[in-house]
C-alpha positions in Angstrom: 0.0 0.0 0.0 1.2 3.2 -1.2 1.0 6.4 0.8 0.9 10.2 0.0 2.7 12.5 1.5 -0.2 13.3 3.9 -1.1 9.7 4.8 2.4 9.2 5.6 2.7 12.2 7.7 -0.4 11.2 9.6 1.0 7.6 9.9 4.1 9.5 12.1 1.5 11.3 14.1 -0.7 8.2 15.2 3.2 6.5 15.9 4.3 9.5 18.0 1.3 9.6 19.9 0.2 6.4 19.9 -1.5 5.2 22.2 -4.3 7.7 21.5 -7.7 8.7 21.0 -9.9 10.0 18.0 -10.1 13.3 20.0 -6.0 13.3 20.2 -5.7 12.9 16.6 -8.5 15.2 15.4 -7.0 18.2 17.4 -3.8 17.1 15.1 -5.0 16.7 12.3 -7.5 19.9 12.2 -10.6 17.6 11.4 -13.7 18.4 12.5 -14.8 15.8 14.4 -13.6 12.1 15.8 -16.1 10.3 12.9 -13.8 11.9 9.9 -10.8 10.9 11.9 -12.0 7.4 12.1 -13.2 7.6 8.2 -9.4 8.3 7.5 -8.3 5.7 9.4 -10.0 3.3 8.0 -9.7 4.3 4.1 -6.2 5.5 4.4 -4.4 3.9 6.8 -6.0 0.8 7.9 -3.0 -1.6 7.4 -1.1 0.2 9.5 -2.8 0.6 13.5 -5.3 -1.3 15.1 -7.5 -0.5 18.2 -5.9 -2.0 22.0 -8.0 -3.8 24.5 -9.1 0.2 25.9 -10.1 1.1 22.1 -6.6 3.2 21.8 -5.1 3.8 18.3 -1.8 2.5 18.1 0.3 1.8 15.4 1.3 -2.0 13.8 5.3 -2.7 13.9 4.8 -2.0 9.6 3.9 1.4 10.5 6.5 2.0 13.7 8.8 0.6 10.6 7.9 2.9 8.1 7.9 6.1 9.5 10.4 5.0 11.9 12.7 8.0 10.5 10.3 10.4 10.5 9.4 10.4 13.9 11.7 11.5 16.9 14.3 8.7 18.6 14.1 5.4 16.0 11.5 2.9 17.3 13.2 -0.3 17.7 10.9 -1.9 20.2 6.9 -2.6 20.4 5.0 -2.6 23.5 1.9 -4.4 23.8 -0.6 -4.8 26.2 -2.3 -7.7 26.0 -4.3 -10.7 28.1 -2.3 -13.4 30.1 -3.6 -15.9 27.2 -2.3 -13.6 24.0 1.3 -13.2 26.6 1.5 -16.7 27.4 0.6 -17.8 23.1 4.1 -14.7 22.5 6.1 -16.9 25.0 5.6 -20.3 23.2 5.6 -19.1 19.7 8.6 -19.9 17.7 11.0 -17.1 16.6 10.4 -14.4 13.5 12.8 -16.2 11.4 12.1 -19.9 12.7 9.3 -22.5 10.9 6.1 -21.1 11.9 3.8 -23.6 13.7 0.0 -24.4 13.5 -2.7 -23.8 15.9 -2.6 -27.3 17.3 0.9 -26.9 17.7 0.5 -23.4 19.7 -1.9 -25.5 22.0 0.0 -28.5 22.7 2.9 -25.7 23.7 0.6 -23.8 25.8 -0.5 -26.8 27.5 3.1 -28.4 28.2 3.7 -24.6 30.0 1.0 -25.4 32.3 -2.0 -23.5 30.7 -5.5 -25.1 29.2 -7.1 -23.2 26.9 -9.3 -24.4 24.2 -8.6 -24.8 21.1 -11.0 -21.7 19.6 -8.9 -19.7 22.6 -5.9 -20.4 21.3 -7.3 -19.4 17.5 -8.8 -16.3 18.6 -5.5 -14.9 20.7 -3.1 -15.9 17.6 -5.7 -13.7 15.3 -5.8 -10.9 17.7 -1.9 -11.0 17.8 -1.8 -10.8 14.2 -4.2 -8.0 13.8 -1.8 -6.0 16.4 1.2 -6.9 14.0 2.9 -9.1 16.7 2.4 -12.5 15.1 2.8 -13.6 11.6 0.4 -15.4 9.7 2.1 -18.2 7.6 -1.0 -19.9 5.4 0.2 -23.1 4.5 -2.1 -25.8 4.3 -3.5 -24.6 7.4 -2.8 -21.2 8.9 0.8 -21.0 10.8 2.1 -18.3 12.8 5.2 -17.3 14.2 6.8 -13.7 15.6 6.9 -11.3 13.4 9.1 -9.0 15.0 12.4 -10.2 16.8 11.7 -11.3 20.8 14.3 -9.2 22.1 12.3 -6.2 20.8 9.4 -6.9 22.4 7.8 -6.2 25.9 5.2 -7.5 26.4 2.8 -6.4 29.5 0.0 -8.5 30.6 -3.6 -7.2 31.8 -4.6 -8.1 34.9 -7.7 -10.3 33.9 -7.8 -12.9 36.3 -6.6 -15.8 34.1 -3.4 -17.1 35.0 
């Protein structure tokens, strides 16, 4: 996806504020109200944030990537805030640049480190961790995943939702 000059310069706002609100990004951006901001989103920029567990824009690694030069300091680490399930699925996952492995795979893992999810649990957290840019989707005969972004350059912070 190609971006103009403006979409790009946008992109660097959402990364330097990230994460933010509609509101934030409308005072920025001069738009008249949090509905046009999230119609530009959407038709110009929608590969490159995603909404966190609070509803807060934040940008995908692509993005932090992308306008990585354009923004203050370079970005060479993500920060993601995401459920005990989604932090325990980043712990077993195999490497960014390792053989991706399949959702029954991702199970039996979570399992041998003590956790018991179902199986449409461990679906749904490897989707969610995709949309945020974390996880790689390999298709192969059936959907794989892996790290998309190197472990060492990832914190990962766990919400306190009861399910250890």
């Amino acid at each position: 996806m190609t971006l103009s000059d403006e979409a790009r310069e946008r992109l660097a706002d959402v990364v330097a504020l990230q994460p933010t609100k509609n509101a934030e990004l409308q005072a920025q951006w001069d738009m008249d109200s949090g509905s046009d901001v999230h119609q530009y989103l959407e038709s110009e920029l929608k590969d490159y944030y995603y909404r966190d567990e609070d509803s807060l824009i934040c940008a995908t690694p692509e993005a932090n990537r992308l306008v990585g030069d354009d923004v203050e300091g370079e970005i060479d680490e993500q920060v993601v805030t995401v459920p005990a399930l989604q932090a325990a699925t980043i712990d077993v996952l195999p490497d960014h640049d390792a053989e991706p492995q399949s959702v029954v795979a991702t199970l039996h893992d979570l399992r041998a480190a003590g956790r018991d999810p179902e199986v449409d649990e461990v679906r749904s957290a490897l989707r969610s961790l995709a949309e945020k840019g974390v996880v790689e989707r390999v298709q192969k005969t059936v959907p794989t995943y892996r790290l998309a972004v190197e472990r060492d350059a990832l914190e990962v912070q766990r919400l306190d939702d009861g399910d250890d």
